[in-house]
C-alpha positions as CSV (number, residue, x, y, z in Angstrom):
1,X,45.4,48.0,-55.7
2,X,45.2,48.3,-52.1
3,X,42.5,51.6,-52.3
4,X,40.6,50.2,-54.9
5,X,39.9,47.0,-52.7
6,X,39.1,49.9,-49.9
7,X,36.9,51.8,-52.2
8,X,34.8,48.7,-53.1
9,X,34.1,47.5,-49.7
10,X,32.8,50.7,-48.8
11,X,30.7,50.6,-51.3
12,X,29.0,47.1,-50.6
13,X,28.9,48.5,-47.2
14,X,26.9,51.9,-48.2
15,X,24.4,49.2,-49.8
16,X,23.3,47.6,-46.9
17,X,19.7,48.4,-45.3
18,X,20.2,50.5,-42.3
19,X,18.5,48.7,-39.4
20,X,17.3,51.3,-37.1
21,X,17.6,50.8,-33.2
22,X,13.7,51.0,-32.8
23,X,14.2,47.6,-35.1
24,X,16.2,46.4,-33.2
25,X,14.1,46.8,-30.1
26,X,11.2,45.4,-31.7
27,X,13.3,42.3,-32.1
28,X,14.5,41.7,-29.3
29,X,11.0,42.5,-27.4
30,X,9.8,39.6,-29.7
31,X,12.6,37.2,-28.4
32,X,12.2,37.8,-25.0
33,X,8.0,37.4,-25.5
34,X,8.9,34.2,-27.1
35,X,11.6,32.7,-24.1
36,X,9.0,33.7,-21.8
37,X,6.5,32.4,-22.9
38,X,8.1,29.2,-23.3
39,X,9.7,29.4,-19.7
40,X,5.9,29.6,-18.8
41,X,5.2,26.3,-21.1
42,X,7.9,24.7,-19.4
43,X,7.2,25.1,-15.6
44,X,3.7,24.2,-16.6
45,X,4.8,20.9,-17.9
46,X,6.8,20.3,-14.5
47,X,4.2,21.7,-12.5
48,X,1.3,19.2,-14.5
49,X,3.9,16.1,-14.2
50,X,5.5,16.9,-10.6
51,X,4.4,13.7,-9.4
52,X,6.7,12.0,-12.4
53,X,9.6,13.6,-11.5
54,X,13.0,11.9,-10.0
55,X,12.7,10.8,-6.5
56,X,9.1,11.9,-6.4
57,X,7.7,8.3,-6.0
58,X,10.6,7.7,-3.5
59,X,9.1,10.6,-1.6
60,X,5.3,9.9,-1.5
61,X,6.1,5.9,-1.0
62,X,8.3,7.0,2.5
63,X,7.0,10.0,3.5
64,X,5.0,8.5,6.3
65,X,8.6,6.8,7.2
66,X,10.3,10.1,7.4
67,X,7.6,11.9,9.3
68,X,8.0,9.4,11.9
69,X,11.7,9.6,11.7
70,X,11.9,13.2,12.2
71,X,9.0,12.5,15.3
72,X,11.7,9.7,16.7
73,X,14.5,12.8,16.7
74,X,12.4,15.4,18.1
75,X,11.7,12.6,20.8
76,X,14.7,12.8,21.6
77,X,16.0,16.1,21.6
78,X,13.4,16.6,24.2
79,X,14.9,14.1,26.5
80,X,18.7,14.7,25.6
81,X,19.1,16.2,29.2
82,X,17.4,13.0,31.3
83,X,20.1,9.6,32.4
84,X,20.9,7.1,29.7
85,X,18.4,4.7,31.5
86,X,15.0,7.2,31.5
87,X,16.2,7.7,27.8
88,X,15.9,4.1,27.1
89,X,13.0,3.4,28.8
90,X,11.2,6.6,26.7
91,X,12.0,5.6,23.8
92,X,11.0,1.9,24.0
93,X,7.5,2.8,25.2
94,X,7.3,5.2,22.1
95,X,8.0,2.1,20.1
96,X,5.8,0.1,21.8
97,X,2.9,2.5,21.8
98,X,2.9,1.8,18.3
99,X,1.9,-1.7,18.0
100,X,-1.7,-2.4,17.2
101,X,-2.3,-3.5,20.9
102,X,-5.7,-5.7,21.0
103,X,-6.7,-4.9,17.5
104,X,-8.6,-7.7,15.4
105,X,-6.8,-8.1,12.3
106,X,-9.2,-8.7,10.2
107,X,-10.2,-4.6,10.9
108,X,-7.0,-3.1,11.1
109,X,-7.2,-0.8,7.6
110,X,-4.7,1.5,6.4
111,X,-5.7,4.1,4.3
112,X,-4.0,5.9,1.5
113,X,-5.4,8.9,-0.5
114,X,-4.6,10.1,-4.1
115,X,-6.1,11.4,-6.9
116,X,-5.9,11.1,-11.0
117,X,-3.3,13.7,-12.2
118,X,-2.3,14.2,-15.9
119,X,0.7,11.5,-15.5
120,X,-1.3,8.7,-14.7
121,X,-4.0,9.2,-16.7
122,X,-4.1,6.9,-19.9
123,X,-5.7,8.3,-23.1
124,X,-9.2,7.1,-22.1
125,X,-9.1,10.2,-19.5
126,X,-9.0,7.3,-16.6
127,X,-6.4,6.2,-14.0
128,X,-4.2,3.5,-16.0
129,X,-4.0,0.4,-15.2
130,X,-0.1,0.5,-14.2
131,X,-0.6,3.2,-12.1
132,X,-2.9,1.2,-9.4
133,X,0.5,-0.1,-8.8
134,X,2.0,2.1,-8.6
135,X,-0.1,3.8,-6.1
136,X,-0.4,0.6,-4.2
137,X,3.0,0.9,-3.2
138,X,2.9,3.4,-1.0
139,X,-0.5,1.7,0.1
140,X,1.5,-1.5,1.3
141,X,3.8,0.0,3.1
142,X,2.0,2.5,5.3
143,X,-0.1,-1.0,5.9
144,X,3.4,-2.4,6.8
145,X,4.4,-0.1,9.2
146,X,1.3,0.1,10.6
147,X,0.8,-2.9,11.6
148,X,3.9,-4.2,11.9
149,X,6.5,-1.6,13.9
150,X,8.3,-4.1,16.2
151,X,8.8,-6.8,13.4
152,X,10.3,-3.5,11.8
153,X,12.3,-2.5,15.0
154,X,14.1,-6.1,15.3
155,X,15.6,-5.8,11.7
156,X,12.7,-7.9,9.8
157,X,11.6,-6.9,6.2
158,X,8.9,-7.6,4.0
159,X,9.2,-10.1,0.8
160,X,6.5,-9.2,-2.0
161,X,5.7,-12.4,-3.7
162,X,3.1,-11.1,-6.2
163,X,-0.4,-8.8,-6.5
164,X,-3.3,-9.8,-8.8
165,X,-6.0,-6.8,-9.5
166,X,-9.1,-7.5,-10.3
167,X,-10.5,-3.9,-11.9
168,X,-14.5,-3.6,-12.0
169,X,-14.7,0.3,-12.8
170,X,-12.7,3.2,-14.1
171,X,-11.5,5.9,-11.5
172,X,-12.1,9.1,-14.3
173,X,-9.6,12.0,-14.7
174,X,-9.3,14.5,-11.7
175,X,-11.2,12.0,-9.4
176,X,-9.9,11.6,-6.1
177,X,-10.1,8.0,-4.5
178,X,-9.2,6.0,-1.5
179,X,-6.8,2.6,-1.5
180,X,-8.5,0.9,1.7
181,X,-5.6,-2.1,2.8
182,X,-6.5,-4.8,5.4
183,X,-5.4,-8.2,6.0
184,X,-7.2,-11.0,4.1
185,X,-5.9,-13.8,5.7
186,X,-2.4,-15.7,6.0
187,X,-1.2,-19.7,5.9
188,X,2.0,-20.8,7.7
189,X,4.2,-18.8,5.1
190,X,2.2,-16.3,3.6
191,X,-0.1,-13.0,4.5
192,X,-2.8,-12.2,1.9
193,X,-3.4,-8.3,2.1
194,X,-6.7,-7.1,0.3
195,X,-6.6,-3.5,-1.4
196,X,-9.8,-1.4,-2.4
197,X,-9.8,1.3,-4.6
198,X,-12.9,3.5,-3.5
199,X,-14.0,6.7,-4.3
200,X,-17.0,8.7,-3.3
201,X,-19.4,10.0,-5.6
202,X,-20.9,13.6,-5.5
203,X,-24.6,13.7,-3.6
204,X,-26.2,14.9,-6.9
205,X,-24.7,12.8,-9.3
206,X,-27.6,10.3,-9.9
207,X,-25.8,8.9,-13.5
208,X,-22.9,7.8,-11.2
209,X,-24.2,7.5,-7.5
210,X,-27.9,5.5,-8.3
211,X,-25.7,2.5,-10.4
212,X,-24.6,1.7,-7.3
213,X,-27.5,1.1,-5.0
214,X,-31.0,-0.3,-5.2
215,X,-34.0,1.1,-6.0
216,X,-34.7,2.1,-2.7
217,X,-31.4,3.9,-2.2
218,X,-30.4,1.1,0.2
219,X,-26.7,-0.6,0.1
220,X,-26.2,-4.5,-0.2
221,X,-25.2,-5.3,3.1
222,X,-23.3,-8.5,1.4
223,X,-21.2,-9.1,-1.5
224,X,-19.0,-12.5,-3.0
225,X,-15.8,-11.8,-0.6
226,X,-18.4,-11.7,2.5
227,X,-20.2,-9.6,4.5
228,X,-18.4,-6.2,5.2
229,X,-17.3,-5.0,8.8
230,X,-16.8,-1.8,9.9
231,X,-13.3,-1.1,10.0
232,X,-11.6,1.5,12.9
233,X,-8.8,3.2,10.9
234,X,-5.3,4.8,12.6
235,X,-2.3,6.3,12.0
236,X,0.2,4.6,13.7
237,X,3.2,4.1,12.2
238,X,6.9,3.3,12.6
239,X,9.7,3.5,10.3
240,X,12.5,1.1,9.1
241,X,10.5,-1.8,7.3
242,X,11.4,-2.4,3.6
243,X,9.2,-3.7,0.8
244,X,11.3,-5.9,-2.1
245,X,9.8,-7.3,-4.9
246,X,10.5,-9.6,-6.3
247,X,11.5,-12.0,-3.3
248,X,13.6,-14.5,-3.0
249,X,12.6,-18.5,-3.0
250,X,9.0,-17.8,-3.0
251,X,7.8,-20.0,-5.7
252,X,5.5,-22.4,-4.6
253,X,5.5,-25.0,-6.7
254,X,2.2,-25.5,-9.5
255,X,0.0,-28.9,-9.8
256,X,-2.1,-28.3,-12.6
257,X,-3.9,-31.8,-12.8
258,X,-3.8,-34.1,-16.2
259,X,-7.2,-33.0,-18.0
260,X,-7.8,-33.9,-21.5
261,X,-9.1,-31.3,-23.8
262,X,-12.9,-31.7,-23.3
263,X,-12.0,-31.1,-19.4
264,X,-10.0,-28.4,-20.2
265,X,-12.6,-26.4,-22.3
266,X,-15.6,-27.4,-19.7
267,X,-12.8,-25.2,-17.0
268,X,-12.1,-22.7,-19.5
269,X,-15.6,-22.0,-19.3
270,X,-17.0,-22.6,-16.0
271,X,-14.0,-20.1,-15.0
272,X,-15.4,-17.4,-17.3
273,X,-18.7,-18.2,-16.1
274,X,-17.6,-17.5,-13.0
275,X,-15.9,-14.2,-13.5
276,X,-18.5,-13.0,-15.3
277,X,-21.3,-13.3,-12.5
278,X,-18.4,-12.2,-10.1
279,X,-17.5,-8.8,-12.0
280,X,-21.7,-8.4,-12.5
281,X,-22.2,-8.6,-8.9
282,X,-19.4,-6.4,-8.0
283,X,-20.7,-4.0,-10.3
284,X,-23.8,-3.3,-8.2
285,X,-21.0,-3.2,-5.1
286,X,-20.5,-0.6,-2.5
287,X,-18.6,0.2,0.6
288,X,-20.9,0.2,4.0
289,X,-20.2,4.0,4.0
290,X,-21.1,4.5,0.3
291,X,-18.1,4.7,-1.4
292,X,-17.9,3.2,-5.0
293,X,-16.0,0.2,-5.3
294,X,-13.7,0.5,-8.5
295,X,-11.0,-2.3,-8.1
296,X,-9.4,-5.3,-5.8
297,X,-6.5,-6.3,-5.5
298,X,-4.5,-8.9,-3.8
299,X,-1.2,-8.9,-2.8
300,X,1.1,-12.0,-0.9
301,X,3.3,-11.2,1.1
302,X,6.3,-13.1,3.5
303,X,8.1,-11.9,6.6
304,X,11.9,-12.2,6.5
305,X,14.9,-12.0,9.0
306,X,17.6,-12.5,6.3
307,X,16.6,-15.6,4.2
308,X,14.9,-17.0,7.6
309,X,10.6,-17.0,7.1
310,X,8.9,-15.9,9.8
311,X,5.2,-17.4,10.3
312,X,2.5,-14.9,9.8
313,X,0.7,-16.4,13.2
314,X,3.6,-15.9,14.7
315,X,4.2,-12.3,14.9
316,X,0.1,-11.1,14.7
317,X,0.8,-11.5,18.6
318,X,3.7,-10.5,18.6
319,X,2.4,-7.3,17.5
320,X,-0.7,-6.9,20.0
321,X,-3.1,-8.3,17.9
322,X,-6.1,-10.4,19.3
323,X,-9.2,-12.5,19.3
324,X,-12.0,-10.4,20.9
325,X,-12.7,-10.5,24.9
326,X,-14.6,-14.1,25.2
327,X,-18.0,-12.4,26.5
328,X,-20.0,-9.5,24.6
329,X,-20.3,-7.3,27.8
330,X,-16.0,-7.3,28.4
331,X,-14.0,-3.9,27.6
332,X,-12.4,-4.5,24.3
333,X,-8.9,-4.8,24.4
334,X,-6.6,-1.6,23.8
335,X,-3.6,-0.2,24.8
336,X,-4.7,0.6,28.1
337,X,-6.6,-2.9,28.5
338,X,-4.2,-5.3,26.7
339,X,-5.3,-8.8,26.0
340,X,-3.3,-11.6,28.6
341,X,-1.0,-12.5,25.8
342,X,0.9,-9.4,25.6
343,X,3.2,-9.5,28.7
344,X,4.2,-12.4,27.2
345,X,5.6,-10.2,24.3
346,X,6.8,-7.4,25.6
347,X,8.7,-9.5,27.9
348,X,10.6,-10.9,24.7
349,X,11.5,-7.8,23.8
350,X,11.3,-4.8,26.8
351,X,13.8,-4.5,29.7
352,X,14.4,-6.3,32.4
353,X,13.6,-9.6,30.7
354,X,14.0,-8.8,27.2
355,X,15.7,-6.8,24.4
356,X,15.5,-6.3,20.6
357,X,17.9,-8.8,19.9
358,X,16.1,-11.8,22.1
359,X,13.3,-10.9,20.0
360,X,14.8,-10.7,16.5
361,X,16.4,-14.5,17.8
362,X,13.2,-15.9,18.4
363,X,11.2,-14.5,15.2
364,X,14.5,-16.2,13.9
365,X,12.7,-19.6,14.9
366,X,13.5,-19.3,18.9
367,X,10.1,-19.8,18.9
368,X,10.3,-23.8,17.8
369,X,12.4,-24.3,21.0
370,X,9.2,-23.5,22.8
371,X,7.3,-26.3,24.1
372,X,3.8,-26.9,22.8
373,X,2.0,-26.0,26.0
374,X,3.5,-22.7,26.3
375,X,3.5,-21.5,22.8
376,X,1.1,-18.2,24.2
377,X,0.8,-17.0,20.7
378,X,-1.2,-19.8,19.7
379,X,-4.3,-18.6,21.6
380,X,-4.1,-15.0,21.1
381,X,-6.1,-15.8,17.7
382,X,-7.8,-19.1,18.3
383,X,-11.7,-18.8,18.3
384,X,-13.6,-16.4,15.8
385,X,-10.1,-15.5,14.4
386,X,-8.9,-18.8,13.7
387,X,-12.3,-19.3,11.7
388,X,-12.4,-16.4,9.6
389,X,-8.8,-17.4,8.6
390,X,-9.7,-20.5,7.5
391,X,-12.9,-19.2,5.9
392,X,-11.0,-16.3,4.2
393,X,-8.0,-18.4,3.5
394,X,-10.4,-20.7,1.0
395,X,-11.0,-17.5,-1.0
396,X,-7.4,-16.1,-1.3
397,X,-5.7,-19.2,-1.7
398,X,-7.7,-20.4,-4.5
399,X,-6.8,-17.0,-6.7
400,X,-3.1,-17.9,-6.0
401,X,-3.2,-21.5,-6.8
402,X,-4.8,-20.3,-10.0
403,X,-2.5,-18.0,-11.0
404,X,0.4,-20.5,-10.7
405,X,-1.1,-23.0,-12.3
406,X,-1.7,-20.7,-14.9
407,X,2.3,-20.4,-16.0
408,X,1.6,-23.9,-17.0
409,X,-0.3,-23.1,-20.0
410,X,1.3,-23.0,-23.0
């Protein structure tokens, strides 16, 4: 029984094809064409989508952080051999050199580059509208830490209460653009921060680059949010500020008024009135050095120490920031001609009469203990400053009101 069994086996096995090793070769030549070709699919699909990867926003949004960071370290490698004291005293001018010493606020911009890529494109070929955000991020905080390093030194952070965009023109696949962050204007609690998306358009595109300028190739010199200044750029920053949305008792209370319904559709439609000329006349709008214009946004923002709000007008000097010299003909104020006030804060803050912790106690509302005649920060930004604050502050302040009284309608 056992042979017979033995027998028929090897006969089903004598019936088999023969596969002959040049077969087999073939085969496996396919294979290995078809995992490496897919390998090749699959590095291109990290390579097109690297931006979108883990961690890779974290890395773009504090890269300017870490750079400065790793600057702060090399600092002091290089003066790891000097006394405790020179040490100190190195390091805290490095800090200090930081601030925006004499700058007007109003034309301190910070300026962040990127470009369309595959992943934050929508399906119309254009940069989608979530990804303004998310590009604005990084924006904010290299504004942050630009202009705000010692704040950032004492232990402050940055409350994001909310950002409202205002999109005129499509940024198309591929393009590369501009976010152009300055200070709008600010109110005892908050700081309005104003972002432009800009690009530039190629010299010899005249269906792009002649929409955007009169007939006699000339820019408007004025648009609705004012006439445009030109705007010194740098690249100071300083690490350790934080960005948090959203922020903690921020809410400002809404007032919508009672209107009846013929009031309410007589708003309804002077409001779309409104944006309608607005978005027509930013159409036509450019950048005094000829970029395009493509979006606007606006972002409020509050400085914390804890759950303790700081006053915007409080640390602008804090920070070096001030009104112009009072005549024409004076040397504008820099680092190596600061304005009068800012003794007075470096003495809050910088040995012998100060440290970082005096300071973080006053941003901590130390400054109410000071009497009313010697509250120096007052006048650093009284004059031409104080009245584009207010004139600005009309602007801003009207979007927000409207956008909280807004969540009242049902």
């Amino acid at each position: 029984m056992s042979s017979q069994y033995s027998r028929d086996t090897w006969r089903l096995l004598t019936r088999i094809p023969q596969i002959s090793i040049a077969n087999l070769h073939k085969l496996s030549h396919r294979q290995s064409l078809v995992l490496s070709a897919t390998k090749y699919v699959f590095l291109v699909l990290l390579l097109v989508n690297c931006r979108s990867l883990p961690f890779a926003w974290h890395i773009r949004v504090f890269l300017p952080l870490l750079r400065l960071r790793l600057q702060y370290y090399i600092l002091r490698l290089r003066i790891m051999f000097k006394s405790k004291k020179v040490r100190a005293k190195i390091l805290t001018d490095w800090g200090e050199t930081l601030c925006p010493i004499g700058a007007n606020p109003f034309e301190l911009v910070a300026v962040q580059h990127g470009w369309t890529t595959v992943d934050d494109a929508d399906y119309n070929g254009h940069l989608s509208n979530s990804s303004y955000a998310k590009a604005l991020d990084a924006a904010r905080l290299k504004l942050a830490v630009k202009a705000f390093p010692a704040f950032a030194r004492s232990g402050g952070w940055i409350a994001l209460g909310s950002t409202h965009f205002h999109f005129i023109r499509e940024i198309p696949f591929l393009a590369r653009y501009e976010i152009r962050l300055s200070i709008g204007a600010w109110d005892h609690k908050w700081m309005f921060i104003i972002a432009r998306y800009v690009s530039f358009p190629k010299k010899h595109s005249d269906a792009t680059y002649k929409r955007h300028v009169d007939g006699l190739g000339q820019r408007p010199e004025t648009n609705d949010y004012g006439t445009p200044s030109e705007t010194p750029t740098t690249s100071n920053d300083f690490p350790r500020i934080l960005l948090s949305t959203p922020a903690e008792d921020l809410t400002t209370p809404a007032t919508p008024g009672d209107v009846n319904e013929a009031d309410s559709d007589l708003q309804a439609e002077e409001a779309a009135e409104a944006i309608k000329t607005l978005a027509a006349a930013q159409s036509q709008m450019t950048e005094p050095d000829g970029a395009v214009l493509h979006c606007v946004a606006i972002s409020y923002i509050c400085f914390k120490h804890g759950r303790i709000t700081v006053p915007p007008n409080v640390i602008l000097p804090c920070e070096g920031f001030s009104k112009p010299p009072s005549a024409a003909s004076d040397v504008p104020f820099s680092p190596t001609n600061p304005p009068a006030h800012w003794k007075n804060a470096q003495a809050l803050r910088v040995d012998p009469s100060g440290s970082m912790s005096a300071f973080a106690k006053f941003l901590k509302g130390g400054w109410r203990d000071v009497p009313e005649g010697e509250r120096w920060w007052e006048d650093a930004l009284d004059g031409p400053i104080e009245e584009q604050r207010k004139a600005n502050l009309q602007v801003l302040d009207n979007v927000r009101k409207g956008m909280e009284g807004a969540s009242s309608v049902r």
